[in-house]
C-alpha positions in Angstrom: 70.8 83.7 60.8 72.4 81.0 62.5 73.7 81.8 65.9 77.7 81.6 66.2 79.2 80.9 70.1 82.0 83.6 69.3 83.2 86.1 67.1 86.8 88.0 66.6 86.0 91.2 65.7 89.0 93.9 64.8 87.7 97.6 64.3 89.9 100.3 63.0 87.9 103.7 63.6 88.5 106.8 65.8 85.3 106.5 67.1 85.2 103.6 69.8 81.1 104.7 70.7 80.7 103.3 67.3 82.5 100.2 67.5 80.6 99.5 70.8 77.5 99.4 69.1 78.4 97.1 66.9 79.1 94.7 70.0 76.1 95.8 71.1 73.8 94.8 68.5 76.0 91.8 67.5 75.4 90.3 70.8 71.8 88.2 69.5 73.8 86.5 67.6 77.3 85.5 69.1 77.3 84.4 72.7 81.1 86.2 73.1 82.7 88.9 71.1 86.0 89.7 71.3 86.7 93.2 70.2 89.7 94.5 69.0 90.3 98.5 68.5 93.1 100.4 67.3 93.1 103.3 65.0 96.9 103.5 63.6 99.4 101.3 61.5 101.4 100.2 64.0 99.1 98.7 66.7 97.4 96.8 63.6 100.7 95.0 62.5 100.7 93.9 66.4 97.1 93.0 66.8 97.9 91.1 63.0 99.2 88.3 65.2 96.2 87.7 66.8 93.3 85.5 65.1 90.3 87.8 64.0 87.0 87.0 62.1 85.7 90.5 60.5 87.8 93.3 60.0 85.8 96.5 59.9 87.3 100.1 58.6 86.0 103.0 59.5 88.7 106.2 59.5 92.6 105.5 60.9 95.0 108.0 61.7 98.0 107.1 59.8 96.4 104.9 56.8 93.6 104.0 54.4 91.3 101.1 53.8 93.9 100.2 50.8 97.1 100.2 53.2 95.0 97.7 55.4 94.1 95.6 52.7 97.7 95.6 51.5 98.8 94.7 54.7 96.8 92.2 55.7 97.3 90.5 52.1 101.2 90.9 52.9 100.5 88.9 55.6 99.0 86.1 54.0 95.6 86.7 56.4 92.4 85.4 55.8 90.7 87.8 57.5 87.4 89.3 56.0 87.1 93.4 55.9 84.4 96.1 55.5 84.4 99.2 54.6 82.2 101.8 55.7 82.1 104.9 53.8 79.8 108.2 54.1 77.0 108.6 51.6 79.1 110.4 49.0 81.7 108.0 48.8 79.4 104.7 49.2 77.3 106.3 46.4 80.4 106.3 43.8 81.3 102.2 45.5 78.0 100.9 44.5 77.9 98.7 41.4 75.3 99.4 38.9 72.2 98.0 40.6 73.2 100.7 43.6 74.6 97.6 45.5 78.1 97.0 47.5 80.7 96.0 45.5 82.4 92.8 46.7 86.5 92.4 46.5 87.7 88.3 45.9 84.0 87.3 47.6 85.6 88.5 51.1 85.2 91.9 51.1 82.2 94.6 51.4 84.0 97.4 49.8 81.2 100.2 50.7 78.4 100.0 53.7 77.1 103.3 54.9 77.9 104.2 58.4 75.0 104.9 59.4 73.4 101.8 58.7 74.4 99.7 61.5 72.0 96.7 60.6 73.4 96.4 57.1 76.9 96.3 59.1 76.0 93.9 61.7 74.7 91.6 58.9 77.5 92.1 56.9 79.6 90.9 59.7 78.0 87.8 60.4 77.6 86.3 56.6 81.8 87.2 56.2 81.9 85.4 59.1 79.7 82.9 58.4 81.9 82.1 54.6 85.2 82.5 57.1 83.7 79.7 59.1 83.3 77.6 55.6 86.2 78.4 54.6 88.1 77.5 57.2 86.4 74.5 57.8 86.9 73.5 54.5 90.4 73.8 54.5 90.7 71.9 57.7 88.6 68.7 56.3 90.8 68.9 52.9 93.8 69.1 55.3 92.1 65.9 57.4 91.2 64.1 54.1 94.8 64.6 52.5 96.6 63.5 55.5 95.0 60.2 55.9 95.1 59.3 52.4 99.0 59.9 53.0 98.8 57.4 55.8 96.8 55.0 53.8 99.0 54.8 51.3 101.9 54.7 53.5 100.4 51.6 54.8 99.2 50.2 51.4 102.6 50.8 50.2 104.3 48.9 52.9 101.3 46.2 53.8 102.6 42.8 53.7 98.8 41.7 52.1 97.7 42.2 48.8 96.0 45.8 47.9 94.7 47.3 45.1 92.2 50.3 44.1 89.6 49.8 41.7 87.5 52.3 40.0 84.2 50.9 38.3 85.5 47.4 38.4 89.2 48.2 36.7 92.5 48.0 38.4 94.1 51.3 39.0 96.8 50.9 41.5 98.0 47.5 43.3 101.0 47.3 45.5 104.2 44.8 45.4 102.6 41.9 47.6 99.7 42.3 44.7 101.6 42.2 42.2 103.1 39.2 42.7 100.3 37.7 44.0 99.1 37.4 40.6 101.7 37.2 38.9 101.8 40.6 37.1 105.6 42.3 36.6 104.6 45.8 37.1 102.2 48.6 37.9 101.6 49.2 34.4 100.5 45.2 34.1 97.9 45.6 35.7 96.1 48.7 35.5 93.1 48.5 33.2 92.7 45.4 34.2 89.4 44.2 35.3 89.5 42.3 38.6 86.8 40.1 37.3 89.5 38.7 34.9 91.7 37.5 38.3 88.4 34.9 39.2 87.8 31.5 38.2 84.9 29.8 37.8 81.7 31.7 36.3 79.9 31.2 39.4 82.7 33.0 41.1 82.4 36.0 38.5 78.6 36.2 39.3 79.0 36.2 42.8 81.5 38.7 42.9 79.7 41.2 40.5 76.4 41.0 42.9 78.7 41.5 45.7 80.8 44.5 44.2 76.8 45.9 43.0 75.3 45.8 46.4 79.0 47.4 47.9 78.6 50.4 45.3 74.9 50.6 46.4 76.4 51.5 50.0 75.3 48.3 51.1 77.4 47.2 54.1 76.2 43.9 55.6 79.0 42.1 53.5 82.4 43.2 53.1 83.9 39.7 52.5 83.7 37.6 49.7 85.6 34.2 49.6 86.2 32.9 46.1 88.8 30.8 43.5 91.4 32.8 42.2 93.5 32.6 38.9 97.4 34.0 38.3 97.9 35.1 35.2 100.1 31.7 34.5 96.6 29.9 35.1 97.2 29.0 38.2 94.4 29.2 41.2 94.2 29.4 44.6 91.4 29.8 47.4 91.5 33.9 48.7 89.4 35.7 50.7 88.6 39.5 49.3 87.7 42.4 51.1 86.2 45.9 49.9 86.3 49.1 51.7 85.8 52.7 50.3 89.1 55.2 49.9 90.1 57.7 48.1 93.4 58.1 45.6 94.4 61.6 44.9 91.6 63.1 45.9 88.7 60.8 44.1 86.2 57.7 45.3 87.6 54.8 44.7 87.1 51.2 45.6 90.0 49.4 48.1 90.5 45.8 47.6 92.5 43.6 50.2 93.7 40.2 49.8 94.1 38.9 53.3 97.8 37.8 54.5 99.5 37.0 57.2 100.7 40.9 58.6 103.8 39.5 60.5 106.2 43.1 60.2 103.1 45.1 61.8 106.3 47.2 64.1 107.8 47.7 60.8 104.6 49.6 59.1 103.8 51.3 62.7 107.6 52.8 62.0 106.9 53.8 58.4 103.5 55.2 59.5 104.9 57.4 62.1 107.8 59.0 60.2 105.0 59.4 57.5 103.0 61.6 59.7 106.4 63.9 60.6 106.9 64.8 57.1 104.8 67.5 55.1 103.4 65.9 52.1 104.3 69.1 49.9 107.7 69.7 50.7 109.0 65.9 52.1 111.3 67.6 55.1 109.6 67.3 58.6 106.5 69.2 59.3 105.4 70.7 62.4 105.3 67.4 64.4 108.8 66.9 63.1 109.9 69.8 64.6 108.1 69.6 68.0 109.5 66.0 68.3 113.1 67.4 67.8 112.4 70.7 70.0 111.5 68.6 72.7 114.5 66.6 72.5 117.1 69.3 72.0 115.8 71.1 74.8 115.9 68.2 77.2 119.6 68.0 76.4 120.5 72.1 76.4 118.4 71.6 80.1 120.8 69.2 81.5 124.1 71.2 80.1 125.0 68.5 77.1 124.6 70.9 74.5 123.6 74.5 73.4 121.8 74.6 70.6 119.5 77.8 69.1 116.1 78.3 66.9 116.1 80.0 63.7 112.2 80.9 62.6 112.2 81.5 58.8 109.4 83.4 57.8 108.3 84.2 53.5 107.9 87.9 53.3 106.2 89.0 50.1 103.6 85.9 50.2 100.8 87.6 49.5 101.6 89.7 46.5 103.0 85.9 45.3 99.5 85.0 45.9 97.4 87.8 44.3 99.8 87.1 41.3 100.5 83.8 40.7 97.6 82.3 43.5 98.2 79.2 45.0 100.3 77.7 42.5 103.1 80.4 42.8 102.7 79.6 46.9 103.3 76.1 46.9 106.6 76.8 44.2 108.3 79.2 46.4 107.7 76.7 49.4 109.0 74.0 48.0 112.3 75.5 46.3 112.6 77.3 49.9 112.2 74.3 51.8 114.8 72.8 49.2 117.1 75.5 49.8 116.8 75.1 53.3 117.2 71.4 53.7 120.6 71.4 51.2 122.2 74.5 52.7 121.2 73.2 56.8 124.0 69.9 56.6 124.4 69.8 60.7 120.9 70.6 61.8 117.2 69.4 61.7 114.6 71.7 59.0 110.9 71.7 59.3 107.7 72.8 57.7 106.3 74.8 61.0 103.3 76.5 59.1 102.1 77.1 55.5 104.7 80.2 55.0 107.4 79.2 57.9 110.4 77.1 58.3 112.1 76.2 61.6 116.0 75.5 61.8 117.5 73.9 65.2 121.3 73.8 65.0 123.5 72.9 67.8 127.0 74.4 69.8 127.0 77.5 67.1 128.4 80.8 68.5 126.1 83.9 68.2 128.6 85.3 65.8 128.4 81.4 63.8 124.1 82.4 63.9 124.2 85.4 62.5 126.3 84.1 59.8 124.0 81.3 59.2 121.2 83.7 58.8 122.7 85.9 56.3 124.0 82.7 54.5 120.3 81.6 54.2 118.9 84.9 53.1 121.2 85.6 50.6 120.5 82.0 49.0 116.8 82.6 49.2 117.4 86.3 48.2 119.3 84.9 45.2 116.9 82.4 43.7 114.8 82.6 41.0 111.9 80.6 41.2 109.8 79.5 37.4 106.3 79.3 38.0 104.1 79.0 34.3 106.9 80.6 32.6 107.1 83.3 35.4 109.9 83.7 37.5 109.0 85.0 40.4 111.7 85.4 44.1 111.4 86.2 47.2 113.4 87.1 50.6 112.4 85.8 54.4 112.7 87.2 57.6 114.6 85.0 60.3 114.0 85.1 64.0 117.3 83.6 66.1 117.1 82.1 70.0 119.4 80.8 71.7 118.3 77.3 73.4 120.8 76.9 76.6 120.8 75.7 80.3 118.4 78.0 81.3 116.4 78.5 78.4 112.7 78.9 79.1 110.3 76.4 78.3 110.0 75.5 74.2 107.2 77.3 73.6 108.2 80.2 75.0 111.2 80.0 73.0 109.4 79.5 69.7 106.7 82.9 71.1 110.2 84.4 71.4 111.0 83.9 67.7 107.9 85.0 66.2 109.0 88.4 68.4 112.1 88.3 66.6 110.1 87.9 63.3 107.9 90.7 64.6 110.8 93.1 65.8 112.5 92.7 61.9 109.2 94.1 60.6 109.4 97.2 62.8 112.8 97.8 62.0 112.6 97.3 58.4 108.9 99.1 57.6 107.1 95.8 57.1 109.4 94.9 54.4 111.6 92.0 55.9 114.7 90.3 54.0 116.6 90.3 56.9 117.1 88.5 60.4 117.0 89.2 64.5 118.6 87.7 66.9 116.3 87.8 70.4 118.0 89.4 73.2 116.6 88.3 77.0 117.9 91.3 78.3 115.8 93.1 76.1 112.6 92.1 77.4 113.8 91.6 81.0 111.7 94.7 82.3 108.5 92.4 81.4 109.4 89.1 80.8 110.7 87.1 84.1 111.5 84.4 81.8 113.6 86.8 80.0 115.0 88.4 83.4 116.8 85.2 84.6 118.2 84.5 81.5 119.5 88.2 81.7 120.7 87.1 85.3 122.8 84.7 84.2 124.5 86.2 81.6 125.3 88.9 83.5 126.9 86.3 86.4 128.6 84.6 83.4 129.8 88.2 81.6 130.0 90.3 83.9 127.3 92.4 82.7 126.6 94.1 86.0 127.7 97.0 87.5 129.0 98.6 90.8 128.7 101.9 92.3 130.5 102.9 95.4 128.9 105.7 97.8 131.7 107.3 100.6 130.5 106.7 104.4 132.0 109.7 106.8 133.2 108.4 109.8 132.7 111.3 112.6 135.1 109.3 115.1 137.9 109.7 112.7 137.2 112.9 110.4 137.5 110.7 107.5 135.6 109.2 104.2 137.7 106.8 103.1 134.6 104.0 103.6 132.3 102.9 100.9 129.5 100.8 100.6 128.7 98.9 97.5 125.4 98.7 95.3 124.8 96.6 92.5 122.7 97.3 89.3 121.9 95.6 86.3 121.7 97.6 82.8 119.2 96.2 80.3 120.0 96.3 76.4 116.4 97.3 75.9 115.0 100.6 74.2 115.0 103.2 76.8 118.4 101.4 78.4 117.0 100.9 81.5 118.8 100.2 84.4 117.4 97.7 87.1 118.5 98.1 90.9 118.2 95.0 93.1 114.9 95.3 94.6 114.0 94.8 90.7 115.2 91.7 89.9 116.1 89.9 93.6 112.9 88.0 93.6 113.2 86.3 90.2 116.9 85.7 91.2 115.4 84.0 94.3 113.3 82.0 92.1 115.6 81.0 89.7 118.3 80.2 92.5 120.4 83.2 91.8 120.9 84.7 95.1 123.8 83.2 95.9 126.1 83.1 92.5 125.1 87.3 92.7 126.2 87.0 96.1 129.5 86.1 95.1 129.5 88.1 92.1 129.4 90.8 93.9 132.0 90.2 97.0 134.7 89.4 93.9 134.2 92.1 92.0 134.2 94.7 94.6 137.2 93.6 96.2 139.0 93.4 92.6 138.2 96.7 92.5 138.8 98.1 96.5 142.3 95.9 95.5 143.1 98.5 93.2 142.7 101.3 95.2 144.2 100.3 98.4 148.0 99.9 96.8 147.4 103.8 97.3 145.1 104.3 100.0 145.5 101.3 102.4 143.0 102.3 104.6 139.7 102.1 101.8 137.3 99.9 103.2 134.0 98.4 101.8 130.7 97.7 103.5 128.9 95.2 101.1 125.2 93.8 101.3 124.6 90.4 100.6 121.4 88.2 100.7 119.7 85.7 103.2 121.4 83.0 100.7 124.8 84.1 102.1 123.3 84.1 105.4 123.2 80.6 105.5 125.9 79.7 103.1 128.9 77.2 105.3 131.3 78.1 102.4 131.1 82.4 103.4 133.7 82.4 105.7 136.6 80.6 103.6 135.7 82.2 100.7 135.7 85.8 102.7 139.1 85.1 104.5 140.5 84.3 100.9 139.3 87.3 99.5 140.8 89.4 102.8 144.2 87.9 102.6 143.7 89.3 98.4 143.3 93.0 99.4 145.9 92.8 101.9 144.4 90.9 105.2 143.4 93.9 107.4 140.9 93.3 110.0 138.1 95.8 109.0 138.6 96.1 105.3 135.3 94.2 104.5 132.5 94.8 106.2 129.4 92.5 105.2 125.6 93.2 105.9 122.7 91.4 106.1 119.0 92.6 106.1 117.7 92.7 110.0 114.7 90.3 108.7 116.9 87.6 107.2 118.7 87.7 110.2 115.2 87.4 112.6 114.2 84.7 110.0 117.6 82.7 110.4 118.6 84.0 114.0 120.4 80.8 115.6 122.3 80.5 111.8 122.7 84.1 111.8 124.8 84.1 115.2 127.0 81.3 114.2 128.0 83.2 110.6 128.0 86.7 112.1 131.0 84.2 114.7 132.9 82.7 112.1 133.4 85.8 109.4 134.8 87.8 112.1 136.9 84.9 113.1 138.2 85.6 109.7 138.9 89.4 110.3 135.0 90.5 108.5 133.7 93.3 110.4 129.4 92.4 110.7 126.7 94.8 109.8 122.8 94.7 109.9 121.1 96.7 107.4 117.3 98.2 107.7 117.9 98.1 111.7 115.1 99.3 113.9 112.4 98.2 111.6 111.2 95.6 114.1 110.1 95.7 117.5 113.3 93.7 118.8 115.8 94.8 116.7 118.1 95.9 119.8 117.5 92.6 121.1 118.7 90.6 117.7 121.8 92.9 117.8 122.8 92.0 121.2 122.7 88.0 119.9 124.3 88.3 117.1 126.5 90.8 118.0 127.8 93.1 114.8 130.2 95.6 114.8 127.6 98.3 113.0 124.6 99.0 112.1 122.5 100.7 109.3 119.4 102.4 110.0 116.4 101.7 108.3 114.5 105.3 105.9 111.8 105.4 108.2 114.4 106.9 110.9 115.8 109.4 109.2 112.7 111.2 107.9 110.9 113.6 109.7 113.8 114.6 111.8 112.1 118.1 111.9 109.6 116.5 114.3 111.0 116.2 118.3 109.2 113.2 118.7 111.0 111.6 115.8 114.1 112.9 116.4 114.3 111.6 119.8 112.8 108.1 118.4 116.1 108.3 116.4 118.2 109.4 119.8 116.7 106.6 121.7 117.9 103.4 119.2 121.1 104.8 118.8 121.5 105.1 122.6 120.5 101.9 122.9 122.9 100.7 120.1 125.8 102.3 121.4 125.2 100.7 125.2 125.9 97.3 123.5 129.0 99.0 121.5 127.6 98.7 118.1 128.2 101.9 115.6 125.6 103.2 114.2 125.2 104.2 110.4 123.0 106.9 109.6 121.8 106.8 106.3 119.8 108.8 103.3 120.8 112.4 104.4 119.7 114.2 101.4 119.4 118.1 102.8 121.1 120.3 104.9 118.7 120.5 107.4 119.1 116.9 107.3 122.9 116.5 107.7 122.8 119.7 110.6 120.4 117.3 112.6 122.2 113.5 111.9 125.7 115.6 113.8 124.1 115.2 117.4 122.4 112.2 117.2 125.1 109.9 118.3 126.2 108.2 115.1 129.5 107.1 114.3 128.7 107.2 110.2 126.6 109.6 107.8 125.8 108.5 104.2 123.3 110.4 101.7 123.5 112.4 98.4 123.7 115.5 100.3 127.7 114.3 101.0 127.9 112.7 98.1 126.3 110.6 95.3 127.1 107.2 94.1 130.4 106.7 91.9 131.4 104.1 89.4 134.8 104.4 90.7 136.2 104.5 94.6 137.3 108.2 94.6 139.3 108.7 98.6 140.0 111.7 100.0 142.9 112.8 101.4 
């Protein structure tokens, strides 16, 4: 047995010991194996998408070796499987000579468990045939597209070609044809070339020289003789053989050299030959690639929006096991016929033997979905003759959305076959219908997908605000509220991310700032509200090192003061005491010019650094927000005068103090006699959706 450098092995068994031998005793003869183990349906249509070698069954919790062959049929898999059965049941599998019986040539249907070796070498000669098989589909593939080329460039050579087969014409193109004289194709087939030579010493010089060519002979490839038009004219030529193929068969390639002067022209013709698929004539995958790049590029820079539809066949294989290949390449080709009259404003491509990709441009969601009912209806609808069988079919399309800050194409086109994938959860495996992919879905795991979430929550107002009171011991009152942003996902469990969440891809992506801002409008909109009955609500918001350092803060701060009714104190901002170490000098002059504008100053986390009296005193706020650490442990008197200490401290350079996260009683009792101005925790109360004042 030939040793194989790595093998994909997927085993579906409740016994992973078992599968590990396997590996084990595989290993003298692959140098890696991948394992794959599962032992229910779903995880098997998942792992489906990955390529595998050898499929072996053993026992699965929700299926049978039949519901795994008919799904991996369904999904048009060329994927080898064996089943392994106990003695009783391999006994009744066994043909009559008491051996396995084989399914198509790619199956062992019965192997006893128990014998391991049998196993092992079962798995390598299915992979072994894979290997051929595979590799013989890839050299057909290789040997069909350059015969396209070559007759793309035989069709539109300015010399004189023709095929021969033993001697007789049986294609020639235009420049040949009138080389000679002949009017049409049909002229001159069955022709033989020795008829277009003068001279009898010509003729004989040309058969030894065709001879020795068939032999495999080499050393000549030229042959310069007299030739004769069929008027009776002659002229000198010089004649060159090489060997080709035409439709799939030997044949000989004759060349009568002339001048090449359009060679630009044929390199044209040549490339958009190699865009289109040779079965269907739309673009293939290289089409599609060329025109992904290029729509992308545009979405990218904010000229257009444009969006992916991936069109996927969903009952291929029962078309194959009925109707084989034949019935496959019918349904392709009326689907990609479908496809390319119904898609008038957008490009249609050949992506893979079962799939079709549609890019359209500036369409609404609402205009997609439309689009992708439109095209599975039509495909739903047709009825497709194949040998006097009518056979149909329905497809299952994944939609994305290509705009400004789309991620990278193929992440897009990954994100389409998950659209593809999330159709055959929802609909059993079945398909016939489409998805359109969601970022904020997948924005819990997918940073790609969180950003794009970000900005559609900027642009739609997707967030969401919740207001906690602050009680102000100085004045017996709670009509103070800090604001805190979260960001609801669209996902499963409808998870709901807070900032500490998502803040770093936003920093990645450039976000801070547009949140920023986001957030400062949309609180005061909604503080706006509330004051025209309580004047005196107030809002202490936290903003980001990207506001910090933002020139434009101030203006757009006094704006939004002079909107809720221009009262020194109404906003109070905050900043995180390490952005403010990190940007101190910057700090100082922002912390200056916002309370210019009548914006009281804050420092949030305060106390978690060794000088964090010594950055208030510099940049001077009119409050500050303790950091966790102070107000747990409270219990312990070396803690609790830790926390009696800062605020001292605070207070001597007339800065308030916030104390923060009082969650208990025992808690709250303590945080009275401390010296804070504020108190804030759940124990008061929790966050609110809405600004609720007391009176």
């Amino acid at each position: 047995m030939r040793t194989q450098s790595v093998l994909n092995l997927l085993v579906i068994d409740d016994d992973q010991l078992y599968a590990e031998r396997l590996v084990h005793l595989l290993d003298g003869y692959y140098d890696t194996i991948n394992l794959g183990f599962l032992d229910d349906k779903e995880e098997l249509l998942k792992l489906l998408r990955q390529p595998w070698d050898v499929l072996v069954f053993g026992n699965a919790y929700d299926m049978s070796f039949t519901d795994v062959v008919g799904i991996v049929q369904e999904q048009g898999v060329d994927l080898p499987m064996i089943c392994l059965m106990n003695e009783e049941m391999a006994a009744s599998a066994n043909d009559d000579e008491g051996f396995p019986d084989i399914i198509s040539g790619t199956m062992v249907k019965a192997l006893k468990v128990e014998q391991e070796m049998a196993v092992v070498m079962s798995i390598c000669l299915q992979h072994d045939n894979l290997r051929s098989r595979r590799e013989l589909k890839m050299l057909r593939r290789v040997l069909s597209e350059a015969e396209q080329r070559a007759n793309v460039l035989i069709k539109n050579s300015k010399s004189a070609v023709a095929y021969i087969d033993q001697g007789i014409h049986i294609f020639a193109n235009d420049p040949y044809l009138q080389l000679f004289g002949f009017e049409s194709m049909n002229d001159v087939i069955g022709v033989p070339i020795i008829d277009l030579i003068a001279g009898g010493d010509n003729v004989k010089g040309f058969k030894k020289f065709l001879r020795q060519f068939d032999k495999g002979s080499r050393q000549e490839v030229e042959f310069e003789f007299e030739s004769v038009r069929t008027d009776g004219s002659t002229f000198e030529a010089k004649l060159q053989l090489a060997a080709a193929t035409l439709d799939g068969e030997p044949v000989t390639q004759v060349i009568i050299q002339q001048n090449n002067t359009n060679s630009a022209e044929v390199a044209k013709r040549l490339a958009e030959a190699e865009r289109k698929d040779s079965l269907t004539g739309i673009d293939n995958r290289r089409g599609f690639e060329e025109e992904m790049a290029r729509v992308h590029q545009q979405a990218r820079q904010g000229l257009l929006t444009a969006a992916l539809l991936y069109i996927q066949l969903d009952n291929i294989g029962k078309i194959s096991s009925s109707l084989g290949l034949q019935g496959i390449d019918a349904t392709v080709k009326q689907v990609a016929y479908t496809l390319d009259e119904l898609i008038t404003d957008g490009h249609v491509s050949r992506f893979s033997d079962t799939g079709f990709t549609v890019l359209v441009e500036d369409k609404t969601a609402a205009e997609l979905k439309k689009l992708a009912e439109v095209i599975g209806s039509r495909i739903r609808d047709m009825l497709i003759e194949v040998d006097k069988r009518t056979i149909s079919t329905t497809v299952s399309i994944g939609i994305v959305k290509i705009e400004q800050n789309t991620a990278e194409p193929s992440v897009v086109l990954e994100r389409a076959m998950d659209a593809i994938h999330q159709v055959m959860v929802e609909t059993s495996n079945h398909g016939g219908t489409y998805h359109m992919y969601d970022p904020s879905e997948h924005a819990n795991s997918d940073d790609h997908a969180l950003a794009e979430s970000l900005i559609d929550a900027i642009a739609n107002n997707r967030f969401e605000l919740s207001f906690q009171p602050i009680y102000d011991i100085n004045n017996d009152r709670s009509d103070f509220f800090e604001v805190y942003l979260k960001l609801p996902l669209a996902d499963a469990d409808n998870t709901v991310l807070t900032p500490d969440q998502f803040m770093g891809v936003a920093k990645t992506h450039n976000l801070l700032e547009k949140i920023d801002r986001w957030v400062l409008i949309n609180a005061c909109k909604k503080v706006n509200e509330v004051r025209k009955n309580h004047p005196e609500a107030r809002l202490l918001v936290q903003l980001t090192s990207a506001s910090l350092i933002d020139k434009k803060l101030p203006n757009i701060v006094s704006q939004l003061i002079k909107a809720v009714g221009g009262a020194a104190g109404t906003l109070t901002l905050q900043f995180n005491e390490k952005a403010i170490s990190d940007h101190l000098t910057v700090a100082k002059t922002q912390f200056s010019a916002l309370s210019q504008v009548g914006c009281q100053m804050g420092v949030n986390n305060f106390g978690s650094s060794a000088k964090s009296i010594e950055i208030a005193s510099f940049v001077q706020p009119d409050m500050v927000r303790l950091a966790r650490s102070y107000t747990e442990g409270l219990e312990s008197a070396d803690n609790l005068e830790a926390v009696k200490s800062l605020i001292v401290r605070t207070n001597d350079i007339n800065v308030d103090v916030l104390m923060p996260y009082i969650e208990d009683a025992a808690t709250m009792s303590i945080s009275w006699s401390v010296g804070a101005r504020y108190l804030q925790g759940y124990y008061l109360e929790e966050p609110s959706s809405t600004i609720k004042v007391v009176n």
